[in-house]
C-alpha positions, 0 to 999 in steps of 0.5 A: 423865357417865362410863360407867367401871365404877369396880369389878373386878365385870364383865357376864358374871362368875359367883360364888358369894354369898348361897348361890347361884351368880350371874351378872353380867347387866348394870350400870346406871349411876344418876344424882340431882341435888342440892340444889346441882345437881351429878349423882352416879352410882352402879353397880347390878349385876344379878345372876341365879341358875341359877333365873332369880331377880334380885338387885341389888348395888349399888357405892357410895363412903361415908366409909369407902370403897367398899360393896357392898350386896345388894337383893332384891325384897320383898312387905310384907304392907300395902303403901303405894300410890305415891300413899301413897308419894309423900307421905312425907317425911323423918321420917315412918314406914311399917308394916313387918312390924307396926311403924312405922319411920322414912323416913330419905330420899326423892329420885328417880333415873334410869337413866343407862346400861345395860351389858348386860342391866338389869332388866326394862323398864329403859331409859335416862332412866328416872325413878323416886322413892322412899325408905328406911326404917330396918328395924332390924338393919342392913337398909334397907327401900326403896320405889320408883316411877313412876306408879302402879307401885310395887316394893319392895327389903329392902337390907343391907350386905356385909363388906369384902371378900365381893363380892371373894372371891365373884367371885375379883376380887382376884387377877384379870387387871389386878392392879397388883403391885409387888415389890423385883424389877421386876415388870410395873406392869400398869395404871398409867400411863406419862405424866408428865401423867396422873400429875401430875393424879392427883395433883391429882384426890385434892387435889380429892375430899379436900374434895369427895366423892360422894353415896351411892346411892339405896340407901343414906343420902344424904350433902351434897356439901359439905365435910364436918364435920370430925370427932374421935375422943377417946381418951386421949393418950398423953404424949410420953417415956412407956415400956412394954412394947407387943408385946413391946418396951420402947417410949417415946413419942418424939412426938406429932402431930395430923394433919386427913384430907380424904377423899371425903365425910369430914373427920376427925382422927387421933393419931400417935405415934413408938414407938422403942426400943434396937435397933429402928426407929420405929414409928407408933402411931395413933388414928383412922386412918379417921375411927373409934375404933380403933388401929393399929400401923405399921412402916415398908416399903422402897418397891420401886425401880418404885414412885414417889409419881408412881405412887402418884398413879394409883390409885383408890379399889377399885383391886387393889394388891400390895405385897411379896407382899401383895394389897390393894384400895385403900380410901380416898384422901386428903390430910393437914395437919399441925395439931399437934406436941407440941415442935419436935423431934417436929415434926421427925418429920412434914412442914410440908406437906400429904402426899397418901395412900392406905389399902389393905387386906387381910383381915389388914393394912393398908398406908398411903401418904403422899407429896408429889412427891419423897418417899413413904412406905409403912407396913403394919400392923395393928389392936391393942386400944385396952387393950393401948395404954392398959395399956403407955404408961398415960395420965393419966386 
């Protein structure tokens, strides 16, 4: 069991969120067994108020990358007893506030390692059962015990990037930055070897990603469905005017992305002009609806794919002066060209990668051991694409 704080977030750090100005008491590393025996951990920070009141932030990886979520205890006016909680399966319903709702999940946890201060009683090897329950409006209503004991937790999930801004993580100490002018490479590391297996680790949790906390929806450590977003296609040799440019679709790509927890499809189209350089034009960059435009970014010269290799999923990263937080690892396959000279435009082989994001833009990385590429953009409205390139209905 690995004990690493996978997050910036540590014991003793003070910010502001919710209102309130907290401070990082301790962290406890959580554990569940699954179905197929494999252990899966997740952080639970907690949180104290200049009051004494205890919150619990919870770090979890999802399809979508790393989640913060926010607990605070909770007093159902007709509480379930833990016998009564004991019973509930998947399905069942639970009254809360006059209403039933429905029990999406119920397993039990333990408490792994505790780093600092835990909350109250809490010691290492604790076992404890529960279950979630859909409260409506983005909220989880949880049920947790052992014995006869029984405590309930109201959940939801933060906005990308509030945890970070809160505990002013971006910009802290042991932020990677890069620049064309050979700045300091902070924690990346040196060798040869650690690099080559960072390499191989993302192949491995391409197909292989954790399971969700206790706190949040449980997903199968299997290889996940493989997912596709359908959205009109655009035809190759199509012209419009796209931000300002008159642009034709010079080609056409349908790329497979395994990323932990997730298998989903994405479009990729090559935007080119008189006078300007190509552009990457997708749909479904993340497994979701949506568009997004790229340009091409030169690679700063101490910036390798070898580097690229030993990032991590919420690792800081500066590129070109632009602060971002890793956001998803993956590998991607080329499944589909439309003729052989668009083929030309994307490689045979598998390409590793990594999105990271920030508030405004996102940065995308695709390499393989002696090639990488770097792409920053940003989000466009799916009717802006639609009414420049029109395609067929």
């Amino acid at each position: 069991m690995s004990r690493q704080n996978p997050t910036a977030l540590q014991v003793g750090r003070s910010g502001q969120l919710d209102g309130r100005r907290f401070t990082v008491r301790g962290r406890v590393v959580m554990s569940m067994e699954a179905d197929d025996g494999e252990t899966y951990y997740w952080q639970e920070f907690n949180l104290v108020d200049a009051g004494g009141s205890a919150v619990t932030l919870v770090w979890e990886e999802t399809e979508e990358g790393p989640k913060w979520k926010w607990f605070t205890l909770y007093a159902p006016r007709q509480p379930p007893t833990a016998a009564e909680a004991a019973q509930k399966t998947e399905g069942d319903t639970v009254l809360f506030e006059g209403r039933q709702i429905t029990v999406t999940l119920t397993d039990s946890t333990k408490v792994a390692y505790i780093e600092g201060e835990g909350p109250e009683d809490a010691e290492v090897g604790d076992v404890a059962h529960y279950f979630n329950a859909d409260a409506g409006g983005g909220r989880l209503f949880v049920a947790s015990w052992s014995d006869d004991y029984i405590e309930f937790y109201l959940g939801r999930d933060l906005p990308d990037g509030q945890v970070e801004r809160a505990f002013n993580l971006i910009a802290q100490e042991g932020t990677m930055a890069f620049s064309g002018g050979g700045a300091d490479i902070g924690r990346i590391f040196s060798s040869p070897l650690v690099r080559a297996v960072g390499i191989g680790l993302i192949g491995l949790l391409g197909y292989f990603g954790p399971k969700s906390c206790s706190t949040g929806t449980a997903r199968a450590p299997a290889p996940p469905v493989l997912r596709q977003v359908v959205a009109p296609a655009l035809p190759t040799g199509a012209h419009g005017t796209f931000e300002g440019r008159d642009l034709e679709v010079r080609g056409h790509a349908r790329i497979e992305i395994a990323a932990p927890g997730a298998r989903y499809s994405q479009d990729e189209y090559v935007l080119g002009g008189p006078g300007t350089e190509e552009t990457l034009l997708m749909q479904g960059l993340t497994g979701q609806a949506g568009w997004i435009v790229l340009k091409p970014m030169p690679a700063p010269a101490n910036f390798t794919a070898f580097d690229a290799a030993t990032l991590r999923q919420n690792d800081p990263l500066t590129l070109a002066g632009q602060p971002t937080r890793i956001a998803r690892l993956f590998v991607s396959f080329i499944r589909q060209t439309d003729n052989p000279a668009a083929a030309a435009r994307w490689p045979a082989k598998r390409q590793y990668g990594f999105i990271a994001r920030s508030d405004r833009e996102v940065i995308l990385a695709r390499w393989s051991e002696n090639d990488l590429q770097l792409y920053a953009g940003h989000m466009v409205p799916q009717e802006e694409v639609l009414a420049a390139f029109k395609p067929a209905k």
